[in-house]
ZALUM-139850 format. One record per residue (C-alpha): residue in one letter; x negated, y, z negated. Coordinates in steps of 0.02 Angstrom, whole numbers, padded with zeros to 5 digits, always signed. Each point is the difference from the previous one (the first is absolute). Layout:
N
AXYZ ...
This chain:
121
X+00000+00000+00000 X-00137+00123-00050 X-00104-00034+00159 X+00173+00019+00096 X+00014+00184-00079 X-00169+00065+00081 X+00026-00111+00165 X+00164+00090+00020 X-00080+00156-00041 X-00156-00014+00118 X+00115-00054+00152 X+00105+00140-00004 X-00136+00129-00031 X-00077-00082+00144 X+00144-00009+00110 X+00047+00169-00040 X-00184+00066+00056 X+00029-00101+00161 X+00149+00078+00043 X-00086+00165-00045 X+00151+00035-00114 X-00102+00092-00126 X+00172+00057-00123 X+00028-00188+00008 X-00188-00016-00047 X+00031+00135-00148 X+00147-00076-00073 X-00112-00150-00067 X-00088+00102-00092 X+00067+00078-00184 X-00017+00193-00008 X-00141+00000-00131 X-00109-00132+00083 X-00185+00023-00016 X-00047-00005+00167 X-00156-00028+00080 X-00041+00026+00159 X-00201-00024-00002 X-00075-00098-00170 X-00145+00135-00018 X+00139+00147-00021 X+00115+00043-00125 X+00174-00022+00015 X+00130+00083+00094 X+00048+00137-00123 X+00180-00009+00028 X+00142-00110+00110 X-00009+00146+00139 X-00159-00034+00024 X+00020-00196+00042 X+00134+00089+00119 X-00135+00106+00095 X-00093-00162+00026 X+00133-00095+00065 X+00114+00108+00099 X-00141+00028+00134 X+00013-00195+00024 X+00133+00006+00146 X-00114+00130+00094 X-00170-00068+00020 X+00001-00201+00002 X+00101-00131+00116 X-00010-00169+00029 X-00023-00080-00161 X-00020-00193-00017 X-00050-00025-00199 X-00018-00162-00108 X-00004-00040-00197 X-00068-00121-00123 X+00054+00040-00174 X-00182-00056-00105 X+00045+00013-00167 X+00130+00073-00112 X+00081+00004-00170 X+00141+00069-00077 X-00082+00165-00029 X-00099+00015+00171 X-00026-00083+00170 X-00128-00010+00130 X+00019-00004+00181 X-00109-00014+00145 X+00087+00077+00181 X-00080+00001+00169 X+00075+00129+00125 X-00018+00044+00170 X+00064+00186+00065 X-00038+00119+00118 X-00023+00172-00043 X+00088+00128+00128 X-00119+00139-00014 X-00138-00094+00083 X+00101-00173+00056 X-00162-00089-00086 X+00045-00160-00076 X-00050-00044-00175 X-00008-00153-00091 X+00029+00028-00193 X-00019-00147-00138 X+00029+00073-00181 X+00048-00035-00176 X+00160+00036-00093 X+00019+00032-00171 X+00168+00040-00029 X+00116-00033-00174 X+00185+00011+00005 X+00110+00067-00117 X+00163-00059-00097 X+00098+00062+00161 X-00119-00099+00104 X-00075+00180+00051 X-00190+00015+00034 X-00076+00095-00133 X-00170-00002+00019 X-00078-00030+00156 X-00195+00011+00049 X-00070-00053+00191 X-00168-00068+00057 X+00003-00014+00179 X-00165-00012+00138 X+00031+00061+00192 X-00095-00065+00125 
């Protein structure tokens, strides 16, 4: 059942990004998550700010093919490792992403703290 929680979580905030739908993407997330975007930087500051990050989503990738592996989790916290492949419109380049999740969920089955690793090529 636990595992089932973050699997259901991880596929929609997936899907979502794959349909570019980021308000679909922001709904997973609880208004005071601590949320971050890059491991070496603090936090987003506030729930606008995850908004600036994601709201530009729609705009400047396409074509987005992702898989998941959930690694390890526990009641309190789960990690995931996700591959993706996008292209960005500015430059139609191609990138190939693998990265980390660490993401726990609250009561509501929100995401309330979230923190990425990921490595373009």
């Amino acid at each position: 059942m636990l595992k089932e929680k973050y699997e259901n979580w991880t596929k929609e905030f997936m899907d979502s990004w794959k349909s570019l739908d980021w308000k679909r993407t922001l709904e997973l997330f609880s208004k005071n998550v601590q949320y971050y975007e890059n491991p070496i930087d603090e936090p987003c500051s506030n729930f606008d700010e995850v908004t600036k990050l994601w709201e530009v989503v729609a705009d400047n990738q396409k074509d987005i093919e992702y898989k998941y592996n959930i690694i390890s989790y526990t009641e309190d916290v789960c990690i995931i490792n996700w591959q993706m492949t996008r292209t960005m419109t500015s430059n139609n380049q191609k990138q190939e992403i693998d990265g980390i999740f660490q993401i726990s969920l609250d009561e509501k089955g929100l995401c309330s703290y979230f923190k990425q690793w990921r490595f373009t090529k």
